[in-house]
TORKOL-4160 file (C-alpha; in steps of 0.2 Angstrom, whole numbers, padded with zeros to 4 digits, m for minus):
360
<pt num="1" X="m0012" Y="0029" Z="m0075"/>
<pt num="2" X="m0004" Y="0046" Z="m0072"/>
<pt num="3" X="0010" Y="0051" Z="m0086"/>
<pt num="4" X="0024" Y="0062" Z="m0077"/>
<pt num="5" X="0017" Y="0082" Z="m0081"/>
<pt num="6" X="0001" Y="0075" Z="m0073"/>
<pt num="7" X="m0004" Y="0085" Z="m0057"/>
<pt num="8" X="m0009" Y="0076" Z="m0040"/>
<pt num="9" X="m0021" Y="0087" Z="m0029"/>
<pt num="10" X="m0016" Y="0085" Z="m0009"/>
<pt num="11" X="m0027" Y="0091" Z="0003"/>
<pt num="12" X="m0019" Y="0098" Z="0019"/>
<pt num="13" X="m0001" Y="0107" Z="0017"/>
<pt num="14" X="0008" Y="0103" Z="0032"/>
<pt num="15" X="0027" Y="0093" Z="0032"/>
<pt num="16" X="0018" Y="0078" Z="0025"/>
<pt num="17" X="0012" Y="0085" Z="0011"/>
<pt num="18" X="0027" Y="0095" Z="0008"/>
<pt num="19" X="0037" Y="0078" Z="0007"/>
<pt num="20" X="0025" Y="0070" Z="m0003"/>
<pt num="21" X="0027" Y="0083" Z="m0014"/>
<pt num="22" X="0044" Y="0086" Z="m0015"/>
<pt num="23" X="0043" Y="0066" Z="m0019"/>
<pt num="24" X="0031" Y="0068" Z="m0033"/>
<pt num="25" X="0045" Y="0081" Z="m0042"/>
<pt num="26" X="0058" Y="0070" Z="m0043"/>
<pt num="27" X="0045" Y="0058" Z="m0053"/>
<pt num="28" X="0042" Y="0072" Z="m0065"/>
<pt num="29" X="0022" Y="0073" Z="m0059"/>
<pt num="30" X="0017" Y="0090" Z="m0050"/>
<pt num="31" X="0008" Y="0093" Z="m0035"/>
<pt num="32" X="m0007" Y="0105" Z="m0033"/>
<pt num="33" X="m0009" Y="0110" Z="m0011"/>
<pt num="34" X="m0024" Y="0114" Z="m0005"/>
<pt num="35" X="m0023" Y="0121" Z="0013"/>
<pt num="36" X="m0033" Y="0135" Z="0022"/>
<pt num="37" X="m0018" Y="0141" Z="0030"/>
<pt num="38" X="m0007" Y="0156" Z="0021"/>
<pt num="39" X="0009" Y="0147" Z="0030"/>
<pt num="40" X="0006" Y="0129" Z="0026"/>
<pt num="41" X="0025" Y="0123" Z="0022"/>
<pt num="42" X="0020" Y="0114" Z="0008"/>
<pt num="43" X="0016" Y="0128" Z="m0003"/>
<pt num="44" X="0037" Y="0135" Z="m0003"/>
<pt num="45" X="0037" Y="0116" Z="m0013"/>
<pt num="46" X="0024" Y="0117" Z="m0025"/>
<pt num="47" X="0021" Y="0127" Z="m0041"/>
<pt num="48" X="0002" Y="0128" Z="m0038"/>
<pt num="49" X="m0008" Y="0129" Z="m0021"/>
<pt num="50" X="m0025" Y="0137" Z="m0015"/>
<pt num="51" X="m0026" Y="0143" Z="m0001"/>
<pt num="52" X="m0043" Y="0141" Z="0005"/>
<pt num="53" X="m0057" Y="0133" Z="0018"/>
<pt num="54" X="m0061" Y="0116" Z="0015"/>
<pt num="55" X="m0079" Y="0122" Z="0013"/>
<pt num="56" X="m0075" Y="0131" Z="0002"/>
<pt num="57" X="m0084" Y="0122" Z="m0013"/>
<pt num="58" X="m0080" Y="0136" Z="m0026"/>
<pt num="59" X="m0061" Y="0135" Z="m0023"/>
<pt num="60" X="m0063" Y="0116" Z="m0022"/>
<pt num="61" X="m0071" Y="0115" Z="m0041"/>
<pt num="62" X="m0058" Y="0123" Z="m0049"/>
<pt num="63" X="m0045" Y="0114" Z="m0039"/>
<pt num="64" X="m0053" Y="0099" Z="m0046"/>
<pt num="65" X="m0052" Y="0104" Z="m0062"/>
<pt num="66" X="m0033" Y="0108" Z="m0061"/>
<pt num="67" X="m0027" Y="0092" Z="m0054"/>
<pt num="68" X="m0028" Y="0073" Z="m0060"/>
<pt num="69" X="m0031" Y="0066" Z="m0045"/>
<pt num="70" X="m0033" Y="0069" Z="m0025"/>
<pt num="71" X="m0025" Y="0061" Z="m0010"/>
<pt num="72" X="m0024" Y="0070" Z="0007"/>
<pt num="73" X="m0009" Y="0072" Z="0021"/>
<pt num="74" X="m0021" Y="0069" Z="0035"/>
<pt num="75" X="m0036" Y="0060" Z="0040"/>
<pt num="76" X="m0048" Y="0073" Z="0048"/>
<pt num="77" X="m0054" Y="0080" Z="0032"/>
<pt num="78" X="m0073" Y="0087" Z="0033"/>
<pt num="79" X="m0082" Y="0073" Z="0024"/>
<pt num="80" X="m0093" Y="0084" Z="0012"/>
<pt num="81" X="m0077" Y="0092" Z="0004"/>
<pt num="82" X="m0071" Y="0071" Z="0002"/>
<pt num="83" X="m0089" Y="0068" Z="m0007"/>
<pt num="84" X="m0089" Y="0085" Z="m0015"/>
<pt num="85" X="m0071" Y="0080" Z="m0024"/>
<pt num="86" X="m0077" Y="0061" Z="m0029"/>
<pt num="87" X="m0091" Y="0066" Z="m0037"/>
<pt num="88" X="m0079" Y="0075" Z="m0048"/>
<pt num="89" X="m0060" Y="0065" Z="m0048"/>
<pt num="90" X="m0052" Y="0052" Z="m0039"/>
<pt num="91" X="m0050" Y="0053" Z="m0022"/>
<pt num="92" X="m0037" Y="0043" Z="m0017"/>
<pt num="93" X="m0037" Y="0033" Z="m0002"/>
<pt num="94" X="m0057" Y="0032" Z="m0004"/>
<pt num="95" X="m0069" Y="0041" Z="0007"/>
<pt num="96" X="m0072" Y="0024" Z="0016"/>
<pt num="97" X="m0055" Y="0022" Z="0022"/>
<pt num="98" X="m0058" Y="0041" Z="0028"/>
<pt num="99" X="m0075" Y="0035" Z="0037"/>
<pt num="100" X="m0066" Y="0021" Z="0047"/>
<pt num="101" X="m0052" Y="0030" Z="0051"/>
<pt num="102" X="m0058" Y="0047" Z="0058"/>
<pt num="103" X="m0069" Y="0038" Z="0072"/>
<pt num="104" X="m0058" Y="0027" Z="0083"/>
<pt num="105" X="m0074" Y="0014" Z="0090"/>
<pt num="106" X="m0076" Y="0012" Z="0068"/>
<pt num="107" X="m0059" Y="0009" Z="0068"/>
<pt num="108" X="m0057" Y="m0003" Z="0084"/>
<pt num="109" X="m0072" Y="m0014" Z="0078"/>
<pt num="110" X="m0066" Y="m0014" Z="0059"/>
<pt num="111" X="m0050" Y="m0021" Z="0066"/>
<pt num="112" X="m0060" Y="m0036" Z="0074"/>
<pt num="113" X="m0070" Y="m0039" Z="0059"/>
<pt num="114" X="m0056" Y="m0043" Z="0050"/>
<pt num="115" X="m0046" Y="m0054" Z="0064"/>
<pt num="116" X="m0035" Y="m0042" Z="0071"/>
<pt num="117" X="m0035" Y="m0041" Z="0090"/>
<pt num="118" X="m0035" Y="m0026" Z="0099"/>
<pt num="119" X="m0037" Y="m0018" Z="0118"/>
<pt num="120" X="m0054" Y="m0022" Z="0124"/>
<pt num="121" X="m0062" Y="m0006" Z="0122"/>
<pt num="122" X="m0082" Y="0002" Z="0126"/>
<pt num="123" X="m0091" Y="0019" Z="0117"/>
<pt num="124" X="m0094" Y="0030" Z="0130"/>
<pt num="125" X="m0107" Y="0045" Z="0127"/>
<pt num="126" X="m0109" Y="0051" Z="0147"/>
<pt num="127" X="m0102" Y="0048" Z="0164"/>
<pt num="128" X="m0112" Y="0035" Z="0168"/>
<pt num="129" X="m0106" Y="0025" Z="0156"/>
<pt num="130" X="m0087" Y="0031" Z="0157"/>
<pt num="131" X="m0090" Y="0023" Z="0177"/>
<pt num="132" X="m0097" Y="0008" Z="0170"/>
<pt num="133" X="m0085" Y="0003" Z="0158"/>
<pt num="134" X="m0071" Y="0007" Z="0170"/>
<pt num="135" X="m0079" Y="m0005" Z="0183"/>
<pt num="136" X="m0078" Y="m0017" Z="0168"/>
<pt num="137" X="m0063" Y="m0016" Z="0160"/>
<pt num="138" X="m0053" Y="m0009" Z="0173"/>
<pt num="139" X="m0042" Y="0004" Z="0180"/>
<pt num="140" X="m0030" Y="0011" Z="0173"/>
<pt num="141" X="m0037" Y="0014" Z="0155"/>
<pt num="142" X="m0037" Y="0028" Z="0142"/>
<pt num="143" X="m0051" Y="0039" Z="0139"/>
<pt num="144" X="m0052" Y="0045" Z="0121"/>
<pt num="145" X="m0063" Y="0058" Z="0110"/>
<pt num="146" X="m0069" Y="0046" Z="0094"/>
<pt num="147" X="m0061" Y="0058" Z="0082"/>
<pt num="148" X="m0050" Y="0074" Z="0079"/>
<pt num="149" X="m0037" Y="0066" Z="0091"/>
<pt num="150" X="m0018" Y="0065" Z="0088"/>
<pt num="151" X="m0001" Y="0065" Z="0095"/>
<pt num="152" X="m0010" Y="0064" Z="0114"/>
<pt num="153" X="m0024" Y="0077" Z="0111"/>
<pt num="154" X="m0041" Y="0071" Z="0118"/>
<pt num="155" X="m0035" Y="0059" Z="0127"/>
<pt num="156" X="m0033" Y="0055" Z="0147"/>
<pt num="157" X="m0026" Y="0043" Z="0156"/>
<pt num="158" X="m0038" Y="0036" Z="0169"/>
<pt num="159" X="m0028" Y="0029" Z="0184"/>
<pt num="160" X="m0038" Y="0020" Z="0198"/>
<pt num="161" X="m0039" Y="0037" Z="0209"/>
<pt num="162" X="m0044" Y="0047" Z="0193"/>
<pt num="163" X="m0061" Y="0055" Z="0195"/>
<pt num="164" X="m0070" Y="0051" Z="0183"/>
<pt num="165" X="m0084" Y="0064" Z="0183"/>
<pt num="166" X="m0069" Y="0077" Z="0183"/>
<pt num="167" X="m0061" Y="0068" Z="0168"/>
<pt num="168" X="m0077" Y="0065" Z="0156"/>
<pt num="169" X="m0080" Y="0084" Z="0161"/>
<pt num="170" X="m0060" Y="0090" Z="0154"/>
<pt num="171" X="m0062" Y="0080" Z="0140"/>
<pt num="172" X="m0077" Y="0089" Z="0135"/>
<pt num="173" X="m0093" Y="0080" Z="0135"/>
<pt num="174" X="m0089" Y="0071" Z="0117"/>
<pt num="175" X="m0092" Y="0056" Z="0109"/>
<pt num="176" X="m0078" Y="0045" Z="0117"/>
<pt num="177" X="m0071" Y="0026" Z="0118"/>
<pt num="178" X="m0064" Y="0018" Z="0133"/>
<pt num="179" X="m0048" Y="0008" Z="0131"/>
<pt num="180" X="m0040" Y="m0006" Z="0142"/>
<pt num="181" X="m0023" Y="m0004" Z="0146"/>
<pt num="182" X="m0011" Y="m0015" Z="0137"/>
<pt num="183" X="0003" Y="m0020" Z="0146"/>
<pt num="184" X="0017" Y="m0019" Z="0131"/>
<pt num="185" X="0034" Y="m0022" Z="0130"/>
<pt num="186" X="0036" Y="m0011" Z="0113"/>
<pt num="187" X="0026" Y="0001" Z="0104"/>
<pt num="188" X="0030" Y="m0004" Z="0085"/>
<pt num="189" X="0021" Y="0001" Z="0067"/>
<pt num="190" X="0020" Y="m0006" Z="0049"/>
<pt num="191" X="0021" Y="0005" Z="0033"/>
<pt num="192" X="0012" Y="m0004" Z="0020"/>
<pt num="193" X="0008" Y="0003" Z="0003"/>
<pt num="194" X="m0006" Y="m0003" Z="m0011"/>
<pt num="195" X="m0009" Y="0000" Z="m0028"/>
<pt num="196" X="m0027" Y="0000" Z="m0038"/>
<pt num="197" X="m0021" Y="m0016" Z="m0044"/>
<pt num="198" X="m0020" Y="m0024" Z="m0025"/>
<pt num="199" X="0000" Y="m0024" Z="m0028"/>
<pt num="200" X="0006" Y="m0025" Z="m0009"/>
<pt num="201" X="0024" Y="m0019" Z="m0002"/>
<pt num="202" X="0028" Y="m0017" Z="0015"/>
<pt num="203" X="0043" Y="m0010" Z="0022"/>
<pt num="204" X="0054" Y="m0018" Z="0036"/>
<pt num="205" X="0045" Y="m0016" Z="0055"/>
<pt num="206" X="0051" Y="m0001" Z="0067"/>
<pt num="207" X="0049" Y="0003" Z="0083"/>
<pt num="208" X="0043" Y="0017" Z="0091"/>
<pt num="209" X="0048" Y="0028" Z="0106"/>
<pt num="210" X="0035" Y="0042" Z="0110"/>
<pt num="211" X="0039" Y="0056" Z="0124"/>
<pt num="212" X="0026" Y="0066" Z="0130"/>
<pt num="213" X="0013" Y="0057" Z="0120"/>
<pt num="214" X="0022" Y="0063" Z="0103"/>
<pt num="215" X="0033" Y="0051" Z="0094"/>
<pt num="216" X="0052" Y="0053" Z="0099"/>
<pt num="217" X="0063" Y="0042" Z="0089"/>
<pt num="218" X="0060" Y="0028" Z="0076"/>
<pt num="219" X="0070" Y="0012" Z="0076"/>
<pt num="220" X="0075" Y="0002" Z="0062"/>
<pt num="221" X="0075" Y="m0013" Z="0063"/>
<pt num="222" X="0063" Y="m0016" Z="0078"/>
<pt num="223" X="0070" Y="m0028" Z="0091"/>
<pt num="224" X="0059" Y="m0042" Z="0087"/>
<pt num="225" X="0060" Y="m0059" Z="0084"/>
<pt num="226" X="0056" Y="m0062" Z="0064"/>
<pt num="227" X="0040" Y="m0073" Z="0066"/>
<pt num="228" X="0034" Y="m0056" Z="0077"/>
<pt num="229" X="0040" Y="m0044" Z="0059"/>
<pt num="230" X="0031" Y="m0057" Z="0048"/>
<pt num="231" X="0014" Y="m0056" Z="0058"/>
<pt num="232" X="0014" Y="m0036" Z="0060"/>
<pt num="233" X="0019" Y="m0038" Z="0040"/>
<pt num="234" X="0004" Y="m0049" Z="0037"/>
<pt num="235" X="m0009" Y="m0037" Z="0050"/>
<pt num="236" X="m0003" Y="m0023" Z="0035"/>
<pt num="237" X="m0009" Y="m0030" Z="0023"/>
<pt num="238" X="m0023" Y="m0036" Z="0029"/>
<pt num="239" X="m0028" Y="m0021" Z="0033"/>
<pt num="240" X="m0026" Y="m0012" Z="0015"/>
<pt num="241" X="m0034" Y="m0029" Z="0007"/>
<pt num="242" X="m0049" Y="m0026" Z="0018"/>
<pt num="243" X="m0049" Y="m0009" Z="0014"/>
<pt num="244" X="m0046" Y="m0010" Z="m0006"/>
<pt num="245" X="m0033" Y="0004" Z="m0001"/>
<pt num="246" X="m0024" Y="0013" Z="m0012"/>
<pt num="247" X="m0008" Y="0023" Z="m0005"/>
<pt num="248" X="0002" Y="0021" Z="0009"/>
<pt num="249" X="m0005" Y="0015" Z="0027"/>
<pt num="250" X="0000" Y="0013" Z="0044"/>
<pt num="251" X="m0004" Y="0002" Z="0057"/>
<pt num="252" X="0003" Y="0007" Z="0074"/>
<pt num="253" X="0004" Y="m0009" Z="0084"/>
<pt num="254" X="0007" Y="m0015" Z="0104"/>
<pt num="255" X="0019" Y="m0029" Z="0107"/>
<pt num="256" X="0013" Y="m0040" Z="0123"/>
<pt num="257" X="0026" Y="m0050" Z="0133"/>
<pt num="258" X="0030" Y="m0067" Z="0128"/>
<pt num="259" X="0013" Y="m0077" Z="0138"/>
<pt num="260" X="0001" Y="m0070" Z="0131"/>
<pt num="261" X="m0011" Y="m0078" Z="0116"/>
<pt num="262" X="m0011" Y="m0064" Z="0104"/>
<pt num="263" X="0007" Y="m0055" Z="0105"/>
<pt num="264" X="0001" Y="m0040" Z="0092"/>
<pt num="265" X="m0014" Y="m0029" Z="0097"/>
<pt num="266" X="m0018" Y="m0016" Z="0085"/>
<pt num="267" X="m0017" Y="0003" Z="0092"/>
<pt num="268" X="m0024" Y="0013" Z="0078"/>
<pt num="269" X="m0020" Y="0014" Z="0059"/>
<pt num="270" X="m0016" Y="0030" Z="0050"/>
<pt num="271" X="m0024" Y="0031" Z="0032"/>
<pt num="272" X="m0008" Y="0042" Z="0025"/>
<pt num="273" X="0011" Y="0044" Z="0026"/>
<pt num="274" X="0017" Y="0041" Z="0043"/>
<pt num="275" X="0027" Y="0050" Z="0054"/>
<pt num="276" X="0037" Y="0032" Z="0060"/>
<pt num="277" X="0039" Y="0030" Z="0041"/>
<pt num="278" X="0051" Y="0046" Z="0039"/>
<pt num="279" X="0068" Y="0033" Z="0040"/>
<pt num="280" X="0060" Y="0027" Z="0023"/>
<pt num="281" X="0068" Y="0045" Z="0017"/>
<pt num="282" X="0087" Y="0040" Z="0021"/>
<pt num="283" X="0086" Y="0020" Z="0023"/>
<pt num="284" X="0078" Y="0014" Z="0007"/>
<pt num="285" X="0078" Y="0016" Z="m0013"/>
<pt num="286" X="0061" Y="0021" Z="m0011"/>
<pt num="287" X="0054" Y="0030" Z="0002"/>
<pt num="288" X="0035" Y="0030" Z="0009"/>
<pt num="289" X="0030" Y="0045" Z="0000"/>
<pt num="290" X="0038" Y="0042" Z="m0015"/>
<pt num="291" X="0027" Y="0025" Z="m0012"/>
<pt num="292" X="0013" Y="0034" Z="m0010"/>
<pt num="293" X="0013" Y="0045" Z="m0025"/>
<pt num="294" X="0015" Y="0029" Z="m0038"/>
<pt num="295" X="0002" Y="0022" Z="m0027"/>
<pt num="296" X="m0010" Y="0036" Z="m0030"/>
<pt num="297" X="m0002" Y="0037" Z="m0050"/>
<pt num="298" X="m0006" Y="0021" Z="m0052"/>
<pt num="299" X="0011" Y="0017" Z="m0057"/>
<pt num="300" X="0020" Y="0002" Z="m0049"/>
<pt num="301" X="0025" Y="0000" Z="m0032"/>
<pt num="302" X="0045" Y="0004" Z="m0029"/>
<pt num="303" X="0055" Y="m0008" Z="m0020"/>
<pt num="304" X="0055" Y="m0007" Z="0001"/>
<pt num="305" X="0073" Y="m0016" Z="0005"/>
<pt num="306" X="0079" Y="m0009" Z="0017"/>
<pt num="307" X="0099" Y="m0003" Z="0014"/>
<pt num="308" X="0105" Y="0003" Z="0031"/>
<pt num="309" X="0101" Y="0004" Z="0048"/>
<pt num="310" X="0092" Y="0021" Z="0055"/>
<pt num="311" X="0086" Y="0031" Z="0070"/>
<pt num="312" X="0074" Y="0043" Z="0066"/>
<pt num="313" X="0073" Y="0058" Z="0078"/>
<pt num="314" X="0059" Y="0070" Z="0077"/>
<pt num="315" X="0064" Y="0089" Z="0081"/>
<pt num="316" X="0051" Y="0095" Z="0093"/>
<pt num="317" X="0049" Y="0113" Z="0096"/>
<pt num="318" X="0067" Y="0123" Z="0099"/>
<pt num="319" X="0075" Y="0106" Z="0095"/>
<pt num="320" X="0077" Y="0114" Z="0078"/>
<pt num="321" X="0088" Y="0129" Z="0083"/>
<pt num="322" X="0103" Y="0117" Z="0086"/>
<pt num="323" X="0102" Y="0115" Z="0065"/>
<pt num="324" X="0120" Y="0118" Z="0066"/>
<pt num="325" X="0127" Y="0104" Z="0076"/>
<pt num="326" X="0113" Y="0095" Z="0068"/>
<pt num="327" X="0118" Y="0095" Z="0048"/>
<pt num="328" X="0135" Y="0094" Z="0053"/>
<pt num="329" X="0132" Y="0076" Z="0058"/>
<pt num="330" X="0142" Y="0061" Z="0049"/>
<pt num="331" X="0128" Y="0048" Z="0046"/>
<pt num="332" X="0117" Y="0062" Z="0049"/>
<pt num="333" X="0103" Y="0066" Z="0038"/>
<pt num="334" X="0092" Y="0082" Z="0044"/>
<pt num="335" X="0076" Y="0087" Z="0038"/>
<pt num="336" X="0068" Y="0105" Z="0042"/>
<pt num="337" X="0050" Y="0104" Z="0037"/>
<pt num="338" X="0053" Y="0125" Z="0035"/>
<pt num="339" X="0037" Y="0131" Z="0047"/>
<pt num="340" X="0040" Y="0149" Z="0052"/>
<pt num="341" X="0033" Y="0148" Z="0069"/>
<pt num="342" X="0042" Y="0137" Z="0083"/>
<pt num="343" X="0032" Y="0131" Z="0095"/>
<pt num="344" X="0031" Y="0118" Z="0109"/>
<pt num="345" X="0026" Y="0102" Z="0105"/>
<pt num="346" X="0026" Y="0106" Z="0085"/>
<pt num="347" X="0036" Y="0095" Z="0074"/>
<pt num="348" X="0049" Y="0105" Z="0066"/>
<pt num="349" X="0060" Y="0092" Z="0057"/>
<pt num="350" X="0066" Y="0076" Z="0061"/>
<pt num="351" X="0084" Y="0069" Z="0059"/>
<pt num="352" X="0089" Y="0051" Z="0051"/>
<pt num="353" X="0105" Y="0043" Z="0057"/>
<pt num="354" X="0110" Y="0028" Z="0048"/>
<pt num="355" X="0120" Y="0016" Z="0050"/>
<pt num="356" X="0127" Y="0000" Z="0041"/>
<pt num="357" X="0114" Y="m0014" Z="0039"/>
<pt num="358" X="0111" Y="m0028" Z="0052"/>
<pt num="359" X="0103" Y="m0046" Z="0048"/>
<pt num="360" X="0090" Y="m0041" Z="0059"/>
């Protein structure tokens, strides 16, 4: 167990590991940011950072020394620097939670094995087999790179017009997976959190908007029925109990209209801090990346109750310049994540506006 003046190493210095940081200072532990990019936001937060490749195994053996600990703000980490570090200190989730992650046909079968439905789904490695398992599954379906994808990148919608030869040729040639399309009636996620000592705590179910295949706002509660919250509570933590997962996790699930056997279909899980978990921040004693920093301590797990209602809003690109309007709202709680660069598409904030509680 870590005693407050302990350091936690974070690999990856972008507005998650700015937050989990700032989160780690108002427990009295410090954070140590390991990034290779000069303007990684997270280093205005901390008092240490190293500013270096990930291969880069001479900076990483002395971050290791420095640091009590290692957890990470983002799942595509290269694997050697993961083994090089655990070979030395904690790394915290483990490297096979990384392994399953970072390829989505690991992902998709690891799902199954444990009795979690998902989208029928086939590994594609040419066009051939892209026409194949389109004639199969069927049209219209989503063509996806196994790994380095996120927030819509490597990723195309096939319709039954698509070309496919044109499509496997735009997506590059690489390792891919071909996923039915799931007819749903929400897109929602759990935020479950684990401790070494398989403590569990899962925060209420939210429901998720994306626009332009980013995430767009964040609805707490989800409209759901309460047998629906408990089963997405349960496919949590199942997940991190399969896992022996230590931290916070998020599971991004599809709600099917009423009819179909299964209701909740497992999307994809996210072995960190989550970006539908940011109305943790305003809405709860303890937020997810508090959570996540007393998971990775080993302290014990803060309380998830839920004290308002909230709609997070994530600030996309020049969404940020109208800060003014922004801070001055009542109910409002703004976030700037303090990048130098705006940009489209590139999260520059996000905004939580709470309300009183519901029953829901």
């Amino acid at each position: 167990m870590l005693q407050p003046g302990d350091t936690i190493g974070i690999l990856g210095g972008g507005q998650l590991g700015r937050m989990m940081a700032l989160a780690a200072a108002k427990l009295g532990l410090h954070c140590h940011v390991f990034c290779p990019d000069p303007h990684s936001p997270a280093f205005a937060v901390t008092a240490y950072s190293t500013c270096a490749n990930y291969e880069d195994y001479n900076a990483l053996e002395q971050f290791a020394e420095q640091v009590a600990c290692v957890t990470y703000e983002f799942e595509n980490i290269p694997a050697p620097t993961v083994e090089f570090l655990r070979g030395r200190i904690p790394v915290l989730p483990g490297d096979q939670v990384l392994k399953t992650s970072q390829d989505r046909l690991t992902e998709k079968t690891f799902f199954q094995s444990i009795g979690i439905p998902t989208a029928g789904f086939a590994e594609i490695n040419s066009a051939e087999e892209l026409k194949s398992a389109a004639q199969t599954l069927g049209l219209p379906a989503l063509v996806k790179t196994r790994r380095f994808g996120y927030d819509g990148k490597g990723q195309i919608f096939l319709k039954p017009e698509t070309d496919l030869d044109s499509a496997w040729e735009t997506l590059g040639d690489l390792p891919a997976i071909l996923e039915a399309y799931v007819p749903f009636e929400r897109e929602i996620s759990v935020i479950t959190a684990r401790n070494a000592q398989g403590q569990t705590a899962t925060y209420d179910i939210a429901e998720n908007v994306h626009r332009n295949q980013i995430l767009h706002t964040t609805t707490i509660p989800a409209a759901i029925s309460a047998e629906i919250a408990q089963e997405a509570r349960r496919i949590g933590e199942t997940v991190a109990n399969a896992l022996e997962y230590v931290g916070v996790l998020a599971v991004e699930l599809f709600l099917l209209p009423e009819g179909y056997a299964q209701r909740l279909v497992a999307n994809e899980m996210a072995p960190r801090v989550h970006n539908s978990g940011h109305w943790t921040e305003s809405a709860c004693t303890v937020s997810q990346f508090e959570q996540h920093i007393r998971a990775v301590a080993g302290w014990p797990l803060g309380d998830t109750t839920r004290h308002s209602d909230c709609v997070m809003t994530n600030l996309i690109g020049q969404d940020i310049a109208d800060w003014p309007n922004l801070t001055a709202e009542p109910g409002g709680a703004f976030h700037s994540y303090g990048k130098a660069e705006i940009r489209d598409g590139r999260k520059m904030g996000h905004i939580n506006r709470i309300s009183p509680k519901t029953n829901a």
